[in-house]
C-alpha positions as CSV (number, residue, x, y, z in Angstrom):
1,X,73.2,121.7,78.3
2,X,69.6,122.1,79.5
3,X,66.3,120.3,79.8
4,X,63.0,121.4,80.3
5,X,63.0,124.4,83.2
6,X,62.9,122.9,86.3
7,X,59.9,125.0,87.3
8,X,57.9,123.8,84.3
9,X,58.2,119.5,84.9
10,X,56.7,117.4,82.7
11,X,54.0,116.4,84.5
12,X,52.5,119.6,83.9
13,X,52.7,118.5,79.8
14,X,50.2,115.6,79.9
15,X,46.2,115.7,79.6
16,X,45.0,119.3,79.2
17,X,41.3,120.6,78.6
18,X,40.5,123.6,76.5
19,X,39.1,126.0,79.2
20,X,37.0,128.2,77.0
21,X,33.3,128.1,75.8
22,X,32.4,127.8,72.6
23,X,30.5,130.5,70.4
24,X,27.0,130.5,69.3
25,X,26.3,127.9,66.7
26,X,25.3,130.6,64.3
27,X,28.5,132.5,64.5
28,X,31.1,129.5,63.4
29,X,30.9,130.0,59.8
30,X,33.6,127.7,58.0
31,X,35.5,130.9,56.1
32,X,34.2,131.3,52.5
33,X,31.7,128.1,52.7
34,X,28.4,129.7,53.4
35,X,26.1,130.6,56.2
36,X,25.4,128.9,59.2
37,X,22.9,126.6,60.3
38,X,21.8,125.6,63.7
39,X,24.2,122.6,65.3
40,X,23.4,120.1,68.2
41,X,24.2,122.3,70.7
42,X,26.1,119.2,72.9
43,X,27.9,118.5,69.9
44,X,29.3,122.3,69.5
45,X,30.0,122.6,73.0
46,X,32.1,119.5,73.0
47,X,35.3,120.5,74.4
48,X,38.7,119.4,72.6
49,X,41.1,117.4,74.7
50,X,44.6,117.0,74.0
51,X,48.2,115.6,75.0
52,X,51.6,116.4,74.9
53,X,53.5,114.8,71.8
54,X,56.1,112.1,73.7
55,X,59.1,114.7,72.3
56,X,57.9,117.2,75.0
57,X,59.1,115.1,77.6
58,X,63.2,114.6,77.2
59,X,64.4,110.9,77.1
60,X,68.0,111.9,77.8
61,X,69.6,114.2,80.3
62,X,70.4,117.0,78.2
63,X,68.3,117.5,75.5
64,X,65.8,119.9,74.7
65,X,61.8,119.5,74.1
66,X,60.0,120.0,71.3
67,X,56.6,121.9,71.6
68,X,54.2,120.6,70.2
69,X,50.3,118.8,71.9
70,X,48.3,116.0,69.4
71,X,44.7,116.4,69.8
72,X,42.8,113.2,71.5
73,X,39.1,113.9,71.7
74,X,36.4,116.2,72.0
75,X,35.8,119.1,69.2
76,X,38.3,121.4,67.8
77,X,37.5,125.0,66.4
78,X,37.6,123.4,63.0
79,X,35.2,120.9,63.4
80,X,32.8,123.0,65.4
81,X,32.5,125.5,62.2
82,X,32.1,122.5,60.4
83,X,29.2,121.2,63.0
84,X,27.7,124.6,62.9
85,X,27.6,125.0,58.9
86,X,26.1,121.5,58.3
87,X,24.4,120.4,60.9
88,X,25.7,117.4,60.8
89,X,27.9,115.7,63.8
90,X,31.4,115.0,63.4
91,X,33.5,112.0,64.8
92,X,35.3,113.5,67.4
93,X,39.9,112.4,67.1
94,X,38.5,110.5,64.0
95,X,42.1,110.0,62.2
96,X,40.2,109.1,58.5
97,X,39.2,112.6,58.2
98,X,41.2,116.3,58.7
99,X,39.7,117.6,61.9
100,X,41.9,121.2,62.1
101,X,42.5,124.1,60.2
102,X,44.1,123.4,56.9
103,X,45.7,125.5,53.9
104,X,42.8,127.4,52.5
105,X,41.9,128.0,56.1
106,X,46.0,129.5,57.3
107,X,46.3,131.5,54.4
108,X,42.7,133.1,55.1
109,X,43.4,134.1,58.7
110,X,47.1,135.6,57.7
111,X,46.1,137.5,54.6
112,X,48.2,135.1,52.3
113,X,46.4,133.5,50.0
114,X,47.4,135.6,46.7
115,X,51.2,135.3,48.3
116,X,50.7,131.8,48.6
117,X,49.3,131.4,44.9
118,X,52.2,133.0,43.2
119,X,55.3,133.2,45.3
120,X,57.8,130.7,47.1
121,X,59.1,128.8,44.0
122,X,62.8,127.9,44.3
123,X,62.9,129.4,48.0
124,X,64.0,126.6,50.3
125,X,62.5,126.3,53.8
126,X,64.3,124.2,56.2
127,X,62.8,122.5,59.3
128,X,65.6,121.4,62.0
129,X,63.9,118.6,64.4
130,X,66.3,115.6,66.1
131,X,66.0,111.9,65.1
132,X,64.5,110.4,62.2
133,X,61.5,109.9,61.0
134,X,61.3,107.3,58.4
135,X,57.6,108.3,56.8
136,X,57.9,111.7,56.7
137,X,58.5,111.8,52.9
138,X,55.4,109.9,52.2
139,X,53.2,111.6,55.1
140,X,53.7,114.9,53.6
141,X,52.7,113.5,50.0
142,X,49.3,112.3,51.5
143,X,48.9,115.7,53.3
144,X,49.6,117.8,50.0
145,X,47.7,115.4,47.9
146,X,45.0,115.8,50.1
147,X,44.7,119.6,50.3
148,X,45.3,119.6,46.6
149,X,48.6,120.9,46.3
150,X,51.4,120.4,44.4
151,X,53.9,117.1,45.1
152,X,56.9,117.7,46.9
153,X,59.4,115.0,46.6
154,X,62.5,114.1,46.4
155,X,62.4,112.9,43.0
156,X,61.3,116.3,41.7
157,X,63.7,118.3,44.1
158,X,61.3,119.7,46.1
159,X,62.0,117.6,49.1
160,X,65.3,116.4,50.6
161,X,65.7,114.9,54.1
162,X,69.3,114.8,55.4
163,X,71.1,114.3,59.0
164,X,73.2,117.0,60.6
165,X,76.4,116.3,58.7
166,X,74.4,116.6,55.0
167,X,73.9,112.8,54.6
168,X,71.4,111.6,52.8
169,X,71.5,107.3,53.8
170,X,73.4,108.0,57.2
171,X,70.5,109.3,59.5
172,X,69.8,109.2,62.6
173,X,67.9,106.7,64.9
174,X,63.8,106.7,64.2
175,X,61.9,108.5,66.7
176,X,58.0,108.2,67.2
177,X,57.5,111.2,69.5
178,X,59.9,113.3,67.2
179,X,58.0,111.9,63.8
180,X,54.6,113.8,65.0
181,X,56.6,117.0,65.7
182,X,58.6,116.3,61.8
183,X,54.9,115.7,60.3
184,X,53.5,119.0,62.1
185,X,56.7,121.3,60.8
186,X,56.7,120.2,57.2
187,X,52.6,120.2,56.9
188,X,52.9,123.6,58.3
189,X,55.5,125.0,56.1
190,X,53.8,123.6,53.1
191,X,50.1,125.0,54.2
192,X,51.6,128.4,54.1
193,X,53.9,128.5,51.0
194,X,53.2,124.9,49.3
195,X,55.3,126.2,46.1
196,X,58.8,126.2,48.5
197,X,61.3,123.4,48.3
198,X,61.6,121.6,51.8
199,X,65.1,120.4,53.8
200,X,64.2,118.6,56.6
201,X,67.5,118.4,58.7
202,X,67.5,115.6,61.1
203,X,69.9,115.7,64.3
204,X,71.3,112.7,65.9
205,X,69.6,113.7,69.0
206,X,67.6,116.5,70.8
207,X,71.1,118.4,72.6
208,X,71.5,122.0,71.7
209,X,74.9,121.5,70.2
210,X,73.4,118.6,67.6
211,X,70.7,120.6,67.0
212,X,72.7,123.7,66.4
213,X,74.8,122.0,64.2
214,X,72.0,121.0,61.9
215,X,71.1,124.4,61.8
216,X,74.0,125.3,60.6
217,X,74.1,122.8,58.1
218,X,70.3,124.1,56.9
219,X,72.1,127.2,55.9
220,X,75.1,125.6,54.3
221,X,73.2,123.4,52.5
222,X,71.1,126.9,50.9
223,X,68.1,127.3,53.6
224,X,67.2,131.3,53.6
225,X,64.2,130.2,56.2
226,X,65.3,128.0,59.3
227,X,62.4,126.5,61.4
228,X,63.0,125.5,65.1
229,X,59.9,123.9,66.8
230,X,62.2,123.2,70.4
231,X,63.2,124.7,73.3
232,X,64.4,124.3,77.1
233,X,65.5,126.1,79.7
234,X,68.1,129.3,79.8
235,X,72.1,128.7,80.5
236,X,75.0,130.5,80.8
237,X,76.6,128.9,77.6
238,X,73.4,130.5,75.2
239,X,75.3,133.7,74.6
240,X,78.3,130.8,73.0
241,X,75.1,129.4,71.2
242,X,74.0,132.2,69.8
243,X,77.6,132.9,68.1
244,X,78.2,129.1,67.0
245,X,74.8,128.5,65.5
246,X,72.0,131.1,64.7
247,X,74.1,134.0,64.1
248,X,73.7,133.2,60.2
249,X,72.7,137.2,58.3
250,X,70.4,137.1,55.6
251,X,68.9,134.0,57.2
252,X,64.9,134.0,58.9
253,X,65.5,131.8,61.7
254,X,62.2,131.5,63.7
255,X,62.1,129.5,66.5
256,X,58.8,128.7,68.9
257,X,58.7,130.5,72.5
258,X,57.7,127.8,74.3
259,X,54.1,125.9,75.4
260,X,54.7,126.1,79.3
261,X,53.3,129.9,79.9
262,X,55.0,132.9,80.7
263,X,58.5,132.3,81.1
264,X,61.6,132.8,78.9
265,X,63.1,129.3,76.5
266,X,65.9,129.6,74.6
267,X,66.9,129.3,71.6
268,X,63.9,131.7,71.6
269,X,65.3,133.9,73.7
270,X,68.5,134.2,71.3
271,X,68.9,138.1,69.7
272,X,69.5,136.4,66.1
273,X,66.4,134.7,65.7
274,X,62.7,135.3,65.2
275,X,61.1,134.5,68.5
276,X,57.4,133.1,68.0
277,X,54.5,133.1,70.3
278,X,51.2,131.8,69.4
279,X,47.6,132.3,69.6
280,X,44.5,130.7,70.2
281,X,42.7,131.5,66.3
282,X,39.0,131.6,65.4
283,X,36.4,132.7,63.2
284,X,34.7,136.3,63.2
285,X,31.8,138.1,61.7
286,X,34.8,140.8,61.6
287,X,36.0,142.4,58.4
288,X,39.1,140.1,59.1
289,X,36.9,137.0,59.4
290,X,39.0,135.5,62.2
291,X,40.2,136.9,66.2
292,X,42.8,135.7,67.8
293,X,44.0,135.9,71.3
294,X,46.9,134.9,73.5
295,X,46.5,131.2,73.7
296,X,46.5,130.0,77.6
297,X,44.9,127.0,78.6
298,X,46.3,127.1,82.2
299,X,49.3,128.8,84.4
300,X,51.9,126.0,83.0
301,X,50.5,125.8,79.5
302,X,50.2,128.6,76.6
303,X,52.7,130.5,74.8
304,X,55.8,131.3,76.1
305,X,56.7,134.8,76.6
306,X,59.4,136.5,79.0
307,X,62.8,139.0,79.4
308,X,66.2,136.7,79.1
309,X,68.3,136.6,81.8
310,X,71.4,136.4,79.6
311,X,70.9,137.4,76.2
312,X,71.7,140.8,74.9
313,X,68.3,142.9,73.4
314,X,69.0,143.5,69.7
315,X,69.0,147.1,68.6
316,X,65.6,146.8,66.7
317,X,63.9,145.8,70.3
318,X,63.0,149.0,72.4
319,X,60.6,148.1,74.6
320,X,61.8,149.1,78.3
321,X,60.3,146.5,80.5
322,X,63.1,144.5,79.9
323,X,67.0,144.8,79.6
324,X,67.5,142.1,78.0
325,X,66.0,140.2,74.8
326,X,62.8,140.3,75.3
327,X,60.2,137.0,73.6
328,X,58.9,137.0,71.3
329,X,58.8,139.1,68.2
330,X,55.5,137.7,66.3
331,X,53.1,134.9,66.9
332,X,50.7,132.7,65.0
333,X,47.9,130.0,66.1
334,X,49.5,127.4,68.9
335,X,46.1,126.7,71.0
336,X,45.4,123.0,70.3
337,X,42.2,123.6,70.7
338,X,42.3,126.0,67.9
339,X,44.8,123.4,66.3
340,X,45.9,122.5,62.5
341,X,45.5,119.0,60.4
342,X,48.6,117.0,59.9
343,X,49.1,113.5,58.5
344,X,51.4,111.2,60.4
345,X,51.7,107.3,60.2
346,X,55.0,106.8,62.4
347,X,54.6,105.3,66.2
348,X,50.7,105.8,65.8
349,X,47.7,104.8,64.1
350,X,48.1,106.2,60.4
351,X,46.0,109.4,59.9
352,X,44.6,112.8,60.4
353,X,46.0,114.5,63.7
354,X,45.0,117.8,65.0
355,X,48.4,119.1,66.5
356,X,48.7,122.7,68.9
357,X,51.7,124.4,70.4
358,X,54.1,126.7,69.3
359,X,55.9,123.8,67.0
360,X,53.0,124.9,64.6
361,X,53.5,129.0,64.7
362,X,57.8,128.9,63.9
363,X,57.2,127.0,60.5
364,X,54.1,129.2,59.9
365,X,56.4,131.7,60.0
366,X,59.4,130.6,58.4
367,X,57.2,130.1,55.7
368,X,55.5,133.8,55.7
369,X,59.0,134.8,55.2
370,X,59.8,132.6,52.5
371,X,56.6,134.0,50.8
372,X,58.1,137.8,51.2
373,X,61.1,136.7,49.6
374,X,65.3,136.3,49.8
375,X,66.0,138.8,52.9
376,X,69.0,140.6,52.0
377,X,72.8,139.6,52.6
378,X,73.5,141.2,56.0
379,X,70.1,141.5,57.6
380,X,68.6,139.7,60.3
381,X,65.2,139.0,59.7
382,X,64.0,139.4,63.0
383,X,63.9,142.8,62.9
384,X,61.2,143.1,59.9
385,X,58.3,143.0,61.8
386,X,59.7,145.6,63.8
387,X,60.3,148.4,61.1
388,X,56.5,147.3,60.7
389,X,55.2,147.8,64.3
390,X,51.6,149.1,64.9
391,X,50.6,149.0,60.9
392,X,47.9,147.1,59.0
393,X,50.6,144.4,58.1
394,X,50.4,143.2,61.5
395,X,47.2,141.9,63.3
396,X,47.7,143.1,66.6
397,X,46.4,141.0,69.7
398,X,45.3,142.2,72.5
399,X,43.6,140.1,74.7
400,X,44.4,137.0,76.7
401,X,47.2,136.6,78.9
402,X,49.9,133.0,79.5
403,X,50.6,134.0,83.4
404,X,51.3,136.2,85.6
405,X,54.7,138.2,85.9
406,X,55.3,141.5,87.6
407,X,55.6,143.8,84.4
408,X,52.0,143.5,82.4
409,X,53.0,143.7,79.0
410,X,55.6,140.5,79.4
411,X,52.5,138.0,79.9
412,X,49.8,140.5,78.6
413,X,48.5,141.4,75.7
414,X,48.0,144.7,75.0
415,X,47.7,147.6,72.5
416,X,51.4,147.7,70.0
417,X,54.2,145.1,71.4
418,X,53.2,142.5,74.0
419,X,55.5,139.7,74.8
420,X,53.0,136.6,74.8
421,X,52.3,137.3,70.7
422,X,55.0,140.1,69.9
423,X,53.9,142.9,67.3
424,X,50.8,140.3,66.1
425,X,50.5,137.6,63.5
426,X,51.1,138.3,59.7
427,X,48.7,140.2,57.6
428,X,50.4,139.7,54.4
429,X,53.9,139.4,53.3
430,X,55.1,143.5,53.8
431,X,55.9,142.9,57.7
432,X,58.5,140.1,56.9
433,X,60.2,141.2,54.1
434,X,63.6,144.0,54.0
């Protein structure tokens, strides 16, 4: 059973500083509100500062960290295009208020806002996180009411919370830490496709074989899309993993590549799921409307990236850097200081959070593949993007780097597949669908 790599300690989760300037005034444009006008120029420049969520740190020999940072002051992308379309100053880590990128804002920068309008309904997304968290039921409601979308509860079948053995009134003990990373997942997957049902499936604790056996209930209990927002270090025993709990065809299982820089996590690194990197996303005067790049804040934080040491490469994967299974397939925004709005109330003050990490990209895109629809009986998921590669249903990155490692394109982005964001972020539906 692992922990967090030994090479990445916790220490190096704590206070973290987003390292790059901010645009002209004039260029941050909230998308589809209007032109610009001229901000306080101190105000836009504010720089957004941010901790890891307590669930990044392990409380038990053993288990594995979630990856996932809360926003704690200064200005996020968000409310610098806010700032910079007003002119007004906003309350920087003000919890009344939404202070990162919401629904209208996801489904603009991935192409899916038609998808998002008319597909998903009776598609069930499931989000696998350890421990309880008692509010999450009522924390999504405020976060959907909010954004204006429709309820999801369990009253009307669109939401069911369970532990890893199906129960619905046995469940595990309440975690604070682990309630921010619950909140973050099931915001996500309801930004992206808020017509899905929701499972959340709690485990007892944060160990790979609890965790894997919630995944596994997730699919027995119906879940075509399987989020995973956790990860640790590589073993021995992942190849045993990989057969007991992910190898599930006709199942998208995404899981997040890690927040501690180039280097290889697993269950990312496992050949049966979707491995996700993530990006640091912002607005553009480009057709697009947004750029992304690799998010990096320093050498032991950013998306993880990397070549297993013990899993096999799955036949769709043919880049020749690496033997193995290389991370990660596709990616989606991660960089706190680029980060999204959830609601939590659990552990903390109740409110509006701004959350980063790779936690946020795996349910984005759990959900994108919930939008494309029901992948077929035998497939394995992972591979769509692939049959996809280097076409206009993929935004490809290629700048930014999350270390440094002795073959470029494994911590570089770069023209076609990179291993920091994989083939790029969705554009669409068409590169998750098959």
């Amino acid at each position: 059973m692992r922990s967090t790599s030994p090479d990445r300690p916790a220490a190096h989760r704590g206070w973290r500083r987003a390292g790059a300037a901010a645009a002209a005034a004039a260029a941050l444009v909230f998308a589809g509100l209007g032109t610009a006008v001229q901000a306080d120029a101190a105000t836009v420049s504010s720089k957004a500062t941010w901790t890891a969520t307590p669930c990044a740190t392990p409380k038990h020999k053993g288990e594995l960290a979630c990856d996932s940072y809360r926003v704690t002051g200064g200005l996020t992308a968000f409310q610098k295009q806010q700032a910079a379309r007003t002119g007004v100053t906003p309350k920087a880590a003000d919890a009344a208020t939404p202070s990162g990128y919401g629904p209208t804002n996801l489904q603009s920068a991935y192409g899916l806002t038609a998808a998002a309008a008319s597909n998903g309904s009776g598609e069930t997304i499931a989000i696998v996180d350890a421990y309880n968290d008692p509010n999450a039921e009522s924390d999504l409601a405020t976060y959907r009411s909010y954004y204006g979308l429709s309820a999801c509860t369990t009253a009307n079948g669109c939401f069911k919370k369970v532990s890893q053995t199906g129960s619905t009134t046995s469940l595990p003990s309440s975690d604070a830490g682990w309630s921010e990373e619950i909140s973050l997942d099931l915001d996500m997957a309801s930004a992206v496709c808020p017509k899905c049902n929701i499972l959340l499936v709690e485990a007892t604790s944060a160990t790979m074989a609890n965790l894997g056996k919630a995944v596994n209930e997730a699919v027995t209990l119906g879940a075509k899309y399987v989020s995973n927002s956790y990860g640790g270090s590589e073993s021995s025993s992942d190849t045993s993993y990989d057969s007991s709990y992910f190898n599930h065809p006709g199942v998208a299982i995404t899981v997040s590549a890690g927040d501690s820089g180039y280097g290889a996590e697993y269950p990312a690194a496992s050949r049966y799921v979707t491995s996700v990197g993530g990006t640091a996303l912002k607005t553009s005067s480009t057709s697009r409307g947004w750029t992304e790049t690799v998010w990096k804040t320093s050498s032991t934080e950013g998306t993880g990236s990397g070549c297993s040491s013990y899993d096999t490469k799955p036949s769709w994967q043919t880049d020749t850097g690496c033997a193995k299974r290389t991370i990660a397939d596709v990616s989606a925004v991660a960089d706190p200081a680029t980060g999204v709005s959830v609601y939590d109330s659990y552990g903390v003050t109740a409110g509006w959070y701004t959350f980063g990490g790779t936690s946020a990209s795996s349910p984005i895109i759990a959900a994108v593949y919930a939008l494309a629809g029901t992948p077929s009986s035998s497939s394995y998921p992972a591979s769509f993007p692939y049959a996809k590669a280097g076409t206009s249903a993929l935004n490809d990155v290629t700048s930014g780097n999350n270390g440094s490692c002795t073959t470029t394109y494994l911590c570089t982005a770069q023209t076609g597949y990179d291993g920091p964001t994989g083939w790029g972020t969705p554009e669409g539906v068409s590169a998750f669908t098959g």
